[in-house]
N, C-alpha and C positions, 0 to 999 in steps of 0.2 A: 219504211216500216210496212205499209202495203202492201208492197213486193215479196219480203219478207215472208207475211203473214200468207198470202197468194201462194207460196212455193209451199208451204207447211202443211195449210191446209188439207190439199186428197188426200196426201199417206193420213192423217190424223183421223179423218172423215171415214176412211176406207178400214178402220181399227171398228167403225161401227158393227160390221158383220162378224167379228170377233167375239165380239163382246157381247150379241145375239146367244152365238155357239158357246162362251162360257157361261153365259144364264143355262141356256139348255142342257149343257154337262154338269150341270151345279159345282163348276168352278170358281168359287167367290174369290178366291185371291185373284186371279186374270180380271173379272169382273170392276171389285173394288180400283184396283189400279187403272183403268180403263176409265173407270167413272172420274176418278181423280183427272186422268188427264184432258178428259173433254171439259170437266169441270175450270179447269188451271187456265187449258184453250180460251175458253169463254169467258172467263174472267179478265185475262190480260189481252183478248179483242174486244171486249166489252163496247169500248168508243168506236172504233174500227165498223163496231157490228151495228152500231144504232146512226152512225153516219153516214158511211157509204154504203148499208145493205147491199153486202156484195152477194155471190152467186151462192154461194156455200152456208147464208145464214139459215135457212130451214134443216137443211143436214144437220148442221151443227146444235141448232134448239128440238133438233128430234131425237139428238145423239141423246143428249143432257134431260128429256123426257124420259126417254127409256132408262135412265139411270134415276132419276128421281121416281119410277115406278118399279123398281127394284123391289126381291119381297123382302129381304133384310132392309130393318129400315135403317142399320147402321149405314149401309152403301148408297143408301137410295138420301141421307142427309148430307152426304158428301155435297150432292148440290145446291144444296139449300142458301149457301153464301153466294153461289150465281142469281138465284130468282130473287134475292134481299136487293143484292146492288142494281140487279134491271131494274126490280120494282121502286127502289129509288130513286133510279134519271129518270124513269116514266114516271113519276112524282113528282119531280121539283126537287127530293132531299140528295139527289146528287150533283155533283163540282161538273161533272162530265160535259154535260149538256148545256147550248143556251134554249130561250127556250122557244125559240123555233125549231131547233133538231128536237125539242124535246115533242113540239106537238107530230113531228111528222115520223120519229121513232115510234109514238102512240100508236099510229096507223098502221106498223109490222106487229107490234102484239095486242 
């Protein structure tokens, strides 16, 4: 799954500067869709990302900033289901985590 997740990662990450150029074009269709998919990324690395903090996690929680500071806020709530389930394992109320990953996931955000 690592591997996997490793090979997917640049192209997904390298979609960030896209999605810079369709805020600046006020292309909200490219935009929202972009958000959605960093959004879906992060979602289903979630564990991936709070266990092995691999190289790619700051890209990836920059990707999902700039989309939750989106001035649509229909686009910018796209992500709002990723910062509930972080804020969740960083809580205690998620399955994900024991909680030693959870105290030492605390120390990335």
């Amino acid at each position: 799954h690592a591997q996997l997740v490793a090979g997917i990662m640049p192209p997904v990450l390298a979609l960030g500067r896209r999605y810079d150029a369709a805020v600046q074009a006020g292309d909200e269709e490219v935009a929202r869709a972009l958000v959605r998919l960093f959004t879906e990324t992060g979602e289903q690395c979630l564990h991936l990302l709070l266990t092995q903090q691999p190289e790619w996690l700051v890209s990836l929680a920059a990707c999902l900033l700039r989309g939750a500071a989106h001035p649509d806020a229909d686009v910018a709530e796209i992500t709002f289901n990723f910062w509930y389930m972080l804020a969740e394992e960083l809580n205690g109320g998620g399955r994900s985590l024991n909680d030693a990953q959870r105290v030492d996931a605390r120390g990335l955000f």
